[in-house]
N, C-alpha and C positions, 0 to 999 in steps of 0.2 A: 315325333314318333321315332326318327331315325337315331336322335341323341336316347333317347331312350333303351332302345334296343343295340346302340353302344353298350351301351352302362350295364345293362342285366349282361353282355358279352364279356366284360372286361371282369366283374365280380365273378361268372363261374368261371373262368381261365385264373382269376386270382386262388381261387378257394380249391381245383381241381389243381396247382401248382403245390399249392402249401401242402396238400391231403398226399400228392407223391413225395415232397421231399422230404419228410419224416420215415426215415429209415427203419426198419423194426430189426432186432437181432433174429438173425435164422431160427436158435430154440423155441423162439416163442413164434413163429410161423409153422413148425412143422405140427408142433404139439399145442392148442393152445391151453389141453386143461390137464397139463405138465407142472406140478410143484416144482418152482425154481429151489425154494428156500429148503432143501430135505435135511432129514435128519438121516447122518449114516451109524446105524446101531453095530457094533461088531460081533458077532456073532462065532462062536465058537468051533473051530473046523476040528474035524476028525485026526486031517494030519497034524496036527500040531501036541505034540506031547509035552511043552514046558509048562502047560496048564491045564489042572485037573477038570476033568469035564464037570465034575459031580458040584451043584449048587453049593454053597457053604450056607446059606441060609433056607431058612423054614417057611419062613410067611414074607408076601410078596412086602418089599419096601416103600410102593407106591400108595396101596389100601391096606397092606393087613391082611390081605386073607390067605390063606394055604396055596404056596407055590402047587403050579398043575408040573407034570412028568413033561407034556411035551412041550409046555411055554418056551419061547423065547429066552435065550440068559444075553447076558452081556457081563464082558470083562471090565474091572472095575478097582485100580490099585492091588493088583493081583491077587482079585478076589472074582469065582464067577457068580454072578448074581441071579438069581433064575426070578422067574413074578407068575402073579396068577390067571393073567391073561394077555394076548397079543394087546400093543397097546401102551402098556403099564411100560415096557423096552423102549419108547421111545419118547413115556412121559421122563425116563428115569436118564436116558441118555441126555436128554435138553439141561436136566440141572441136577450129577450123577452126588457131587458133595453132599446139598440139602437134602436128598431120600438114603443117600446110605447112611445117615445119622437117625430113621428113622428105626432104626434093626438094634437090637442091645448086642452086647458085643459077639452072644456065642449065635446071630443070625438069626434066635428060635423065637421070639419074643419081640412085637410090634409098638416101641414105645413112642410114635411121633402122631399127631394129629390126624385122624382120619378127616 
């Protein structure tokens, strides 16, 4: 009985040793349902006048359909790129080459795969 209740003493002091020294990074303690991995979309500021606010394209690059007035844009080989819905900025920031090939060249016209 006594080597018994050894043994159950020695595996939780084993198990309660192992579970504290596994360190966790601070970020993911204060927050735990915190995206580490973000996408940062740039976003167009007011003070900045080396680039035109106004979208050069017509129809969102992501789906196709009719850029919306207050969408999201993102800059993009200094072009601004506006889309037709939150969302579509941060499908387009992840891979901005393969969706800015889906726009023909004057922006108006959706020529890639929906």
């Amino acid at each position: 009985m006594l080597k018994q209740f050894v043994f159950v003493l020695i595996v939780v002091f084993c198990v309660s040793a192992i579970s504290f020294t596994q360190d966790k990074p601070d970020s993911v303690l204060k927050d735990p349902h915190q995206k580490i991995d973000t996408v940062k979309v740039r976003h167009i500021d007011d003070s900045k006048e080396t680039v035109s606010k106004e979208p050069w394209n017509k129809v969102c690059p992501v789906k196709g359909n009719a850029i919306e007035k207050d969408s999201p844009t993102v800059e993009y080989n200094g072009k601004v790129y506006a889309f037709c819905c939150p969302g579509c900025d941060t499908k387009f920031a992840k891979n901005p080459e393969k969706y800015s090939k889906n726009l023909s060249e004057d922006g108006k016209k959706f020529i890639g795969k929906k």
